[in-house]
C-alpha positions as CSV (number, residue, x, y, z in Angstrom):
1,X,0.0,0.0,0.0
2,X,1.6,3.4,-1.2
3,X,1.9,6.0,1.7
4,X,-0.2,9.2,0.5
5,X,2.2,12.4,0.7
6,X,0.9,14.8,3.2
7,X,1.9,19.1,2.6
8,X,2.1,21.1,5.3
9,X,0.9,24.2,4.8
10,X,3.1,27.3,5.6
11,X,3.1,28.8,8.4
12,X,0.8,32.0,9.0
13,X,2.5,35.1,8.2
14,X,1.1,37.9,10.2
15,X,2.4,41.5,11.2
16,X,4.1,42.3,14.6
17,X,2.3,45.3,16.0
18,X,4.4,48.2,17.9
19,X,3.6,49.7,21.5
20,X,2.5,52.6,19.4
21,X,-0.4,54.2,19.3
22,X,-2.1,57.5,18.1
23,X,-5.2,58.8,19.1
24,X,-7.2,61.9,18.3
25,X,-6.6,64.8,20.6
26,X,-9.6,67.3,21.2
27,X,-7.5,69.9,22.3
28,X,-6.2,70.7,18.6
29,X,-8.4,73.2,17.3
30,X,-9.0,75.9,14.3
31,X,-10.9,79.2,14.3
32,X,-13.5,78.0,11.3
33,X,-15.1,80.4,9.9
34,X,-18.9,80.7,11.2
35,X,-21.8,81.7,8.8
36,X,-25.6,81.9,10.1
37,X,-27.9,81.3,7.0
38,X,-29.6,84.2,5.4
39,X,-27.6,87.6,4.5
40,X,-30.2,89.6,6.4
41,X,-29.3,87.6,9.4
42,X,-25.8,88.7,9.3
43,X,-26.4,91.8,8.7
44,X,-28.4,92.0,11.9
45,X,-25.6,90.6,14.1
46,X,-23.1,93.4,12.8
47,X,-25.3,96.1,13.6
48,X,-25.7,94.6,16.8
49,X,-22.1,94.6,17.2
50,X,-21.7,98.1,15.7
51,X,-24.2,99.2,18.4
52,X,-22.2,98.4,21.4
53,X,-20.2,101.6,23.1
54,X,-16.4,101.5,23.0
55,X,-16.1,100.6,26.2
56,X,-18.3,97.3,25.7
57,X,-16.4,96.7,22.7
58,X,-13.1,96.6,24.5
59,X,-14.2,95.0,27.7
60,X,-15.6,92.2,25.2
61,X,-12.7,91.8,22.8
62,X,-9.8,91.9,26.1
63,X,-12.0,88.7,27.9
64,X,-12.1,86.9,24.4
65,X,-7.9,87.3,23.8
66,X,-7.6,86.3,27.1
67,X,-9.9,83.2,26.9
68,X,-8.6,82.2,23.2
69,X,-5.5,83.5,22.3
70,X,-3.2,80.5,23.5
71,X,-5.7,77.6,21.8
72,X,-4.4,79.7,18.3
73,X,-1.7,81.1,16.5
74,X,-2.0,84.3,15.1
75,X,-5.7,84.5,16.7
76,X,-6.0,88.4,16.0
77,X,-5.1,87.3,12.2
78,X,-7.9,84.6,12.0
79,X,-10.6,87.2,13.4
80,X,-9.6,89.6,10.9
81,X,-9.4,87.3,8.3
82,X,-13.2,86.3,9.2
83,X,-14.1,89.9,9.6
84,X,-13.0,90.2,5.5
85,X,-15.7,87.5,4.6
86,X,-18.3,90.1,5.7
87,X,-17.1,93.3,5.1
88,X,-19.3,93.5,2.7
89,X,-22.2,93.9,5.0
90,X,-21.2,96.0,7.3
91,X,-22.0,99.6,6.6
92,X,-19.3,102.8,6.1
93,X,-16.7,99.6,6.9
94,X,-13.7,102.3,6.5
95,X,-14.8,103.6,9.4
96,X,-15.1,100.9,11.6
97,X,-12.3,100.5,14.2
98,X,-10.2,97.6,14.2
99,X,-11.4,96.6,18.0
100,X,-14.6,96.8,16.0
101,X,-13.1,94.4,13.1
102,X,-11.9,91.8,15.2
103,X,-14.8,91.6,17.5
104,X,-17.2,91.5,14.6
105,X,-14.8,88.6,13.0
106,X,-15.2,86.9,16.3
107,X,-18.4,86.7,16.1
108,X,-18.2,84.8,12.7
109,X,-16.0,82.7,13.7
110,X,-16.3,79.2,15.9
111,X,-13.8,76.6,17.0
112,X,-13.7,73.3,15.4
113,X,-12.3,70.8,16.7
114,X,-10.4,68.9,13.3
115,X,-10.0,65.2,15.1
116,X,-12.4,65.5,18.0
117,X,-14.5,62.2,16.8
118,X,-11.5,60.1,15.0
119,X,-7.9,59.9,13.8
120,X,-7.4,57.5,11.3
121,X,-6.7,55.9,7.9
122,X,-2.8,57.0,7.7
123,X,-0.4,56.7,5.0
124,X,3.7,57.1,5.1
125,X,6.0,58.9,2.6
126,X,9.9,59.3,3.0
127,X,11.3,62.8,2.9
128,X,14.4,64.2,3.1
129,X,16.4,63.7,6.5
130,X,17.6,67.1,8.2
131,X,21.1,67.4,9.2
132,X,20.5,66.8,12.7
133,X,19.5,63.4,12.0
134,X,21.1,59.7,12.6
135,X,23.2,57.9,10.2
136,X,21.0,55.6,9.1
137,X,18.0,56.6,10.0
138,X,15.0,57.7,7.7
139,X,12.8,60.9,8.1
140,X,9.1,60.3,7.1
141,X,5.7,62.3,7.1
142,X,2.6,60.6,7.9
143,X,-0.8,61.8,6.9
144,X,-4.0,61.2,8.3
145,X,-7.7,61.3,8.1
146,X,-9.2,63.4,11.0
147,X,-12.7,63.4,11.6
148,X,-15.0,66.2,13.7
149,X,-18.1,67.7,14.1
150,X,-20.9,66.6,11.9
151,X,-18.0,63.1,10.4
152,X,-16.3,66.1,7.9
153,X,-12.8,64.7,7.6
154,X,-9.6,66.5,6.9
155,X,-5.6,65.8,6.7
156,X,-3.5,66.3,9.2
157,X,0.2,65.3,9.5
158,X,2.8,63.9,11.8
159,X,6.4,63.9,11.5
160,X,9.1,61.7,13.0
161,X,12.3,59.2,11.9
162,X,12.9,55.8,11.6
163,X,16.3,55.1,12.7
164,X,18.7,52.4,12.1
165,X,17.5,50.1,14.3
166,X,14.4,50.3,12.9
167,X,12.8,52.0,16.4
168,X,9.9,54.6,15.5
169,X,10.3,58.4,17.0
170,X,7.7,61.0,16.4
171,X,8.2,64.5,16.7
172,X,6.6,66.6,19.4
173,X,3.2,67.6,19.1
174,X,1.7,70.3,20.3
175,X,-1.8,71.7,20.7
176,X,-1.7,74.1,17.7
177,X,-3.2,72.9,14.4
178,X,-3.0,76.3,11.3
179,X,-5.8,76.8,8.8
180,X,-3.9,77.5,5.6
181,X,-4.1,80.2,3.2
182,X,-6.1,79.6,0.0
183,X,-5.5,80.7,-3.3
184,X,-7.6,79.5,-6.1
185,X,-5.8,78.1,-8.9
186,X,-3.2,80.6,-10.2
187,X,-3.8,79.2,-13.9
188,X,-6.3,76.7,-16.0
189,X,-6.0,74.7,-19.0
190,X,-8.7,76.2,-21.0
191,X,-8.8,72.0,-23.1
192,X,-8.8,70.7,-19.8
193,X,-11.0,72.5,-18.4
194,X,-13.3,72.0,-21.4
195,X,-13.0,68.0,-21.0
196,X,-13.9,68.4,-17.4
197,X,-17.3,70.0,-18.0
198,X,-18.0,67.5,-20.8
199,X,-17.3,64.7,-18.8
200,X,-19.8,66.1,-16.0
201,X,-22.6,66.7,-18.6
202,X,-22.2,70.8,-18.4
203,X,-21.0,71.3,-21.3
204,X,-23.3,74.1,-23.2
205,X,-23.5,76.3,-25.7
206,X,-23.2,78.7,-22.6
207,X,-20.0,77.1,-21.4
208,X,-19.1,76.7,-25.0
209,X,-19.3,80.9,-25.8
210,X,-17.5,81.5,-21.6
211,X,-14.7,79.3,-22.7
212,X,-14.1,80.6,-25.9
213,X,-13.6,84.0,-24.8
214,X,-10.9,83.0,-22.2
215,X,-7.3,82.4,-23.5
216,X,-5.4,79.0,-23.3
217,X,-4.2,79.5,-20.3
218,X,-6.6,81.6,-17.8
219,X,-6.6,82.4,-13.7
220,X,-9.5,82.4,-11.7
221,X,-9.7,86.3,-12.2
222,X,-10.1,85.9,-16.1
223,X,-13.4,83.3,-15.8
224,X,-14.8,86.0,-12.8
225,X,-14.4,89.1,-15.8
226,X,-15.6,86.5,-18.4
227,X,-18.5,85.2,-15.9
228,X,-19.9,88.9,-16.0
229,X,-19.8,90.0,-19.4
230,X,-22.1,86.8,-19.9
231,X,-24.8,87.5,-17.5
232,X,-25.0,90.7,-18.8
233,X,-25.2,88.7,-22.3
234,X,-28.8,88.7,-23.5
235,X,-28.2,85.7,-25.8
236,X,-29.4,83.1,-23.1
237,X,-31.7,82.6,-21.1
238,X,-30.9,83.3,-17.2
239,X,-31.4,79.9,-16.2
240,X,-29.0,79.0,-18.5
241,X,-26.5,81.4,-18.1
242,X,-27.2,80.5,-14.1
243,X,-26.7,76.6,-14.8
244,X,-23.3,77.2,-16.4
245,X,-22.0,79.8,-14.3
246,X,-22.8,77.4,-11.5
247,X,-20.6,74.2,-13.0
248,X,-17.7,76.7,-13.8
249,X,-17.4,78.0,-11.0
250,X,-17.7,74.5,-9.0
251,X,-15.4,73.4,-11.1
252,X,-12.5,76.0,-11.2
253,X,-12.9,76.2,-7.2
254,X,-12.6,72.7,-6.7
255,X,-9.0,73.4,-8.0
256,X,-7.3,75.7,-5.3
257,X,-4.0,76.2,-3.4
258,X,-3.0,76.2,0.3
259,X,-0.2,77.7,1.7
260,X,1.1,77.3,5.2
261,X,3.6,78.8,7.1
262,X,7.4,77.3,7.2
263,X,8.6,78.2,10.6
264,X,5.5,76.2,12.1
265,X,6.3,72.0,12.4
266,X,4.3,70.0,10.0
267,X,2.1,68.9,12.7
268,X,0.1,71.7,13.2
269,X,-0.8,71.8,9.6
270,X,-4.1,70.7,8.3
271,X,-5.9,70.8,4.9
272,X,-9.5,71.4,5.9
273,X,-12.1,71.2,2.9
274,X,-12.2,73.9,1.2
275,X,-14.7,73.8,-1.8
276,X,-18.0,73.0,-2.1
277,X,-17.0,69.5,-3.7
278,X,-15.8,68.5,-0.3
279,X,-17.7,70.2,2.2
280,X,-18.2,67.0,4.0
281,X,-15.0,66.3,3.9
282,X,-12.0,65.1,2.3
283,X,-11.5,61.1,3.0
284,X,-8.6,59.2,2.8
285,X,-5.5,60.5,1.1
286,X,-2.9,58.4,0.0
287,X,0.5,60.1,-0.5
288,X,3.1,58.6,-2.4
289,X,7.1,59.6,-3.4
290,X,6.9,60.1,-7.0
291,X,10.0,60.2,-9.2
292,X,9.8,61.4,-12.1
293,X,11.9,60.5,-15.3
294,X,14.5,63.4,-14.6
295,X,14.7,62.4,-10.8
296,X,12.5,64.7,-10.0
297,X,10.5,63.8,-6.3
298,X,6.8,64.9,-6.0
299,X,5.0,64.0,-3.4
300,X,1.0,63.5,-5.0
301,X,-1.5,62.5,-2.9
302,X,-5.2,60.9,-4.4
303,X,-8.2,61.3,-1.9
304,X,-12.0,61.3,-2.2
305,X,-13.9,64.7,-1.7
306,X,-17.3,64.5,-0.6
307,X,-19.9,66.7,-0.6
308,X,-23.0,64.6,1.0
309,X,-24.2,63.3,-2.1
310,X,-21.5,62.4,-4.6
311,X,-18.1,61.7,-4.5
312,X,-15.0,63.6,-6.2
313,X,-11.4,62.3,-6.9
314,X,-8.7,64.6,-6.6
315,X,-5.1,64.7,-6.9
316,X,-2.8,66.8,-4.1
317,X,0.6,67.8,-5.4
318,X,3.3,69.2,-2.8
319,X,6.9,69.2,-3.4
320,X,7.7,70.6,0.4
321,X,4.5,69.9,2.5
322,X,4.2,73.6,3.1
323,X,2.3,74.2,-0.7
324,X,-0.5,72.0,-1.4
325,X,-1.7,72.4,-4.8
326,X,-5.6,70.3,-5.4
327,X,-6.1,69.3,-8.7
328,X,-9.6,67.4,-10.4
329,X,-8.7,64.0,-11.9
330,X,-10.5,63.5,-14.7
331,X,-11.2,60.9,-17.0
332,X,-14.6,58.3,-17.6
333,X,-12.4,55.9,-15.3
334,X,-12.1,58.8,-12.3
335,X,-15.4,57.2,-10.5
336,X,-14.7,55.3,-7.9
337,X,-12.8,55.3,-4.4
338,X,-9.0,54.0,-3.5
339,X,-7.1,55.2,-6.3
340,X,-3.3,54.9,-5.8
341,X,-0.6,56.1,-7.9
342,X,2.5,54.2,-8.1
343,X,5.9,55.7,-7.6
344,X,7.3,55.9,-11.2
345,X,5.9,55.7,-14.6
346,X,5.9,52.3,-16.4
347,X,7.3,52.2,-20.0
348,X,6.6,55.9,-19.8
349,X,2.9,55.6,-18.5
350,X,1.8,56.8,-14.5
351,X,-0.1,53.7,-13.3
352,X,-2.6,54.3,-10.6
353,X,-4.3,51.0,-8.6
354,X,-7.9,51.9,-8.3
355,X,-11.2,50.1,-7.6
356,X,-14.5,50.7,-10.2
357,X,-17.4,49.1,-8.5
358,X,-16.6,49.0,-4.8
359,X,-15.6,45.2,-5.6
360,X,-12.7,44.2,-7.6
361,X,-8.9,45.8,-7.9
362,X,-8.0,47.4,-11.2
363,X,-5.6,48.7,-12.7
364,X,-5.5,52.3,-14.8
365,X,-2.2,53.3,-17.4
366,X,-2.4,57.3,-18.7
367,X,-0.2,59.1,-20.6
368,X,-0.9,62.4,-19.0
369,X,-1.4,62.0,-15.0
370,X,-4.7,64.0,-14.8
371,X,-6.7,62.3,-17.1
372,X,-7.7,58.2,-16.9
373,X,-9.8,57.2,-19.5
374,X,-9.4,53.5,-19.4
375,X,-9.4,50.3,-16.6
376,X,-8.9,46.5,-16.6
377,X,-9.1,44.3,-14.3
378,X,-6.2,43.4,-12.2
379,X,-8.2,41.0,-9.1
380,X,-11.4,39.5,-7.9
381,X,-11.9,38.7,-4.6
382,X,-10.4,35.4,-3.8
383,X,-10.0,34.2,-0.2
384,X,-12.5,34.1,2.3
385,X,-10.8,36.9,4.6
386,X,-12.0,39.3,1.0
387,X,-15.2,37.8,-0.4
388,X,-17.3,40.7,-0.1
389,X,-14.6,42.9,-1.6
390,X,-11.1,44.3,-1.5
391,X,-9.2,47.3,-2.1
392,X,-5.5,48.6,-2.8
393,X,-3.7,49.7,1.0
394,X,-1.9,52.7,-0.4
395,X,0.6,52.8,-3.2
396,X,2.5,49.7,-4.6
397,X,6.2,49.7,-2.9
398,X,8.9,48.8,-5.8
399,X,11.6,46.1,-4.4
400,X,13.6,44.3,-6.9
401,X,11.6,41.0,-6.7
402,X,8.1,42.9,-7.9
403,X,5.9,45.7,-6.7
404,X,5.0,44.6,-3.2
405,X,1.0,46.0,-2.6
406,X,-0.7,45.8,0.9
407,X,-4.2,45.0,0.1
408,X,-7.6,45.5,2.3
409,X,-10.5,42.5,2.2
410,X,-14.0,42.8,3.3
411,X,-15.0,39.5,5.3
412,X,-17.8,38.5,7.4
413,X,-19.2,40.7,9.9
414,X,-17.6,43.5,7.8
415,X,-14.6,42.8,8.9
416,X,-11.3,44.8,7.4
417,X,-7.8,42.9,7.2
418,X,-5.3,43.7,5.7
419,X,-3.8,41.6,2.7
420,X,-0.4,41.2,0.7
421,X,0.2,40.7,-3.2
422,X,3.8,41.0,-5.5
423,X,2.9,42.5,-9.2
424,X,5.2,42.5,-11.9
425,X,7.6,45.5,-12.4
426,X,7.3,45.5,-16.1
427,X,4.4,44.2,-16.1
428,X,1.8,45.2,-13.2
429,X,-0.9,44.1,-14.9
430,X,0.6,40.6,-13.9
431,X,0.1,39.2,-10.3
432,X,3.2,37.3,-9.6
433,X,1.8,35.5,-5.4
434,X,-0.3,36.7,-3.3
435,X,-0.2,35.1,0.6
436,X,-3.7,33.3,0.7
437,X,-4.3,34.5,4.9
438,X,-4.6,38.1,6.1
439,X,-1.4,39.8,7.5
440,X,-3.2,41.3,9.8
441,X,-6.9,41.4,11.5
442,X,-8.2,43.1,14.0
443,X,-7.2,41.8,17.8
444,X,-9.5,42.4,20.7
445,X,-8.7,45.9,21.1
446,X,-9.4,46.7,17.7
447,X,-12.5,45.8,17.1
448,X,-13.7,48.4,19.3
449,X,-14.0,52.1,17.4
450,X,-16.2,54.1,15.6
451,X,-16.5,51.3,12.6
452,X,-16.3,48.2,14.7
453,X,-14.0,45.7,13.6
454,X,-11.9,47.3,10.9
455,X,-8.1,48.1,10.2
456,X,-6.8,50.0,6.8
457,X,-4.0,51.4,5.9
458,X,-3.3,54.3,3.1
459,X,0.3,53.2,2.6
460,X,3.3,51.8,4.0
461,X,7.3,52.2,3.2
462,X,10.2,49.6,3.8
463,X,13.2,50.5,5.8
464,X,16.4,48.2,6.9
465,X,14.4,45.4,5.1
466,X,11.1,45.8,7.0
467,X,7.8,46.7,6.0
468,X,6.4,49.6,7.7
469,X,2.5,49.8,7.9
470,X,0.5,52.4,9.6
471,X,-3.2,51.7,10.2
472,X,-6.6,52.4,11.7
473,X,-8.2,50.1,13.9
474,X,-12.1,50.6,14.4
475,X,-11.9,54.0,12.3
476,X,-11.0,55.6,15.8
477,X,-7.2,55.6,16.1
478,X,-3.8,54.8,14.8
479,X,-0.9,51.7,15.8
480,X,1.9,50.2,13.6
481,X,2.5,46.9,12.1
482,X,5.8,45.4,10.9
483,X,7.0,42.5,8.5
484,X,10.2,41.7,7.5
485,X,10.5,41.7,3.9
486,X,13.3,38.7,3.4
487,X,10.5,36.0,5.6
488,X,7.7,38.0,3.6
489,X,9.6,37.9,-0.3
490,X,10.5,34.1,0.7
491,X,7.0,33.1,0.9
492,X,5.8,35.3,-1.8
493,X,8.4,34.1,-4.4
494,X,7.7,30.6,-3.3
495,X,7.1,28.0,-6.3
């Protein structure tokens, strides 16, 4: 009788958590500005304010420093700055006093707490290490989602080093967090632009005539002069000329700078939505260290806005973390959520990870990096820990045996693990392994949170030959998971 050969299966692979954790801090708030609804009703509460003596108006303004002035920087600025965004209501405003300004800003103005419900969904980039730094060690920025009143999420950032050991420091933090400057976009693409508003369905003979009359190459300012020459155009109909004001001026402000300050650390930095695309907030961003052909390093970042109804892609684009430049992908394959860009182009394509149908993995080549017109298929689900669906964890990593991706599955009780695959580097439209059991899953602890039972990750780096991987547990807060790449490569190029 022949003896039947018996295979072991391989051991379970799983990542080694670190004693770190980061959770949302209350404390870390921005002056917001603070609209009641209704024109009239503002201009009731200036003349309210306008009616108080001098006296008042001091004795008012003195208590409010006192109470507010050390939860902000440059809190007299950010009053001000509110003030501006009703000046336009307030009557004879060149004779207002500036105790007058700021109080009146004040009372436009309320504190928002940027990650007083959640911190979570973090991604990791390497940036340049500063000259106080270790040999060995690597300096890195991590990003996160930060969640607040009424679930409107931002980004907020941490800075540390990973040093030759591979031990994890983070930078102080302090209670400060800086509402940026914005600056709409200094200059559109007039094509561009164009192919945006047909690919939304605006385009008109309204748009058509607007667009015409800008050159190739316009700023905001030029479609504001262009905008008012057509509504006093008698061509059109008003609700025409009102329909296609309205999608060009969505679109050109969902394209916008923000600016921050350099002397201030990257950790009190946060990009807070901004245009009405995103009013409920801008979800998951997932940076990535770009290199371009010349060796050129961007650092782009994809993320979802939202604005309670429909959902958005854009692209971020800093090359210092202090300028953030937003930018609308476009494209008919610019629909759905997770999009991930890798590193470098392929044969002389960018290559962005994305996922169509809130499903399957697929995979997107363009020729120009704000425009994706086609998909394919790269994945189904496939083990049990993913049957209901998976996603891309961030951006793929590139190590010499393949492009290593962390992936997320969707199991039972909607439960979020976290996956690992190895693509092809020529070829990433070719899945060389994938290990068949999650890398990680949520423990006890984790499945605790604002989303019960759930951990994600935006992206991960590799340093000293270990895998790095930031992630949420329970959509609530932030820990860190290891692998080493030669035990994780071995069972991956396994044959």
């Amino acid at each position: 009788m022949m003896k039947m050969e018996t295979r072991t299966a391989p051991p379970t692979l799983l990542a080694r958590r670190k004693s770190i954790v980061m959770n949302a801090k209350i404390s870390r708030v921005i002056p917001r500005l603070y609209l009641p609804s209704g024109d009239e009703r503002i201009r009731k509460v200036i003349q309210r304010v306008l009616s108080l003596g001098e006296n008042e108006v001091d004795v008012m303004l003195e208590t409010l420093l006192q109470d507010f002035s050390h939860r902000h920087r440059n809190f007299r600025e950010s009053l001000e700055r509110n003030f501006e965004q009703v000046a336009r209501f307030v009557p004879d405003v060149d004779q207002v006093s500036k105790q007058q300004r700021l109080l009146i800003g004040a009372y436009f103005t309320a504190e928002y707490s940027v990650e007083a419900a959640a911190l979570f969904n973090p991604s990791i980039v390497q940036v340049p290490n500063q000259e106080a730094d270790p040999e060995g060690a690597c300096r890195f920025v991590m990003s996160f989602r930060a969640v607040g009143e009424g679930h409107i999420s931002s980004i907020e950032f941490r800075s540390g080093i990973i040093d030759s050991n591979n031990d994890i420091f983070f930078d102080a933090l302090n209670d400060y967090v800086e509402a940026p400057e914005i600056h709409p976009n200094p200059g559109y693409d007039r094509h561009l632009f164009r192919l945006k508003l047909q690919e939304m369905g605006a385009s008109s003979a309204v748009t058509h005539q607007l667009l015409n009359r800008l050159p190739d190459n316009f700023t905001f300012n030029d479609l504001q002069g262009k905008i008012t020459e057509l509504q006093n155009n008698g061509q059109f109909r008003p609700q025409e000329k009102t329909d296609a004001i309205d999608m060009a001026m969505w679109l050109a402000q969902s394209n916008y700078q923000v600016l921050f300050r350099k002397e201030h650390p990257i950790s009190e930095r946060v990009i807070f939505p901004v245009s009405e695309s995103e009013r409920k907030g801008i979800e998951d961003a997932r940076f990535v260290r770009f290199v371009d052909d010349d060796g050129t390093v961007t650092y782009y970042a994809t993320y979802t806005a939202y604005n309670g109804e429909t959902i958005l892609p854009q692209l971020i684009e800093t090359c210092d973390f202090i300028s953030f430049k937003v930018i609308t992908l476009n494209g008919a394959q610019i629909q759905g959520k997770g999009m991930a860009l890798f590193p470098r182009k392929i044969r002389g394509q960018y290559v962005m990870l994305s996922r169509q149908d809130g499903e399957n993995n697929t995979i997107m080549f363009s020729d120009n990096l704000h425009f994706w017109q086609q998909a394919q298929l790269l994945q189904e689900p496939e083990f049990p820990y993913e049957f209901m669906q998976m996603g891309n964890g961030g951006s793929p990593i590139e190590t010499p045996e393949g492009w290593l991706v962390v992936t997320h599955g969707v199991g039972p009780l909607r439960t979020y693990s976290l996956g690992i695959e190895l693509l092809d580097l020529e070829d990433p439209t070719r899945i060389i392994s994938r290990i068949e059991e999650p890398i990680l899953v949520p423990n006890a602890h984790e499945r605790e949170g604002y989303v019960p039972n759930v951990v994600y990750t935006c992206g991960a780096l590799i340093h000293q030959d270990e895998l790095i991987i930031p992630y949420a547990s329970g959509d609530q807060r932030c820990g860190i998971a290891t692998l080493q790449v030669p035990e994780l490569m071995a069972r991956l190029t396994a044959r």
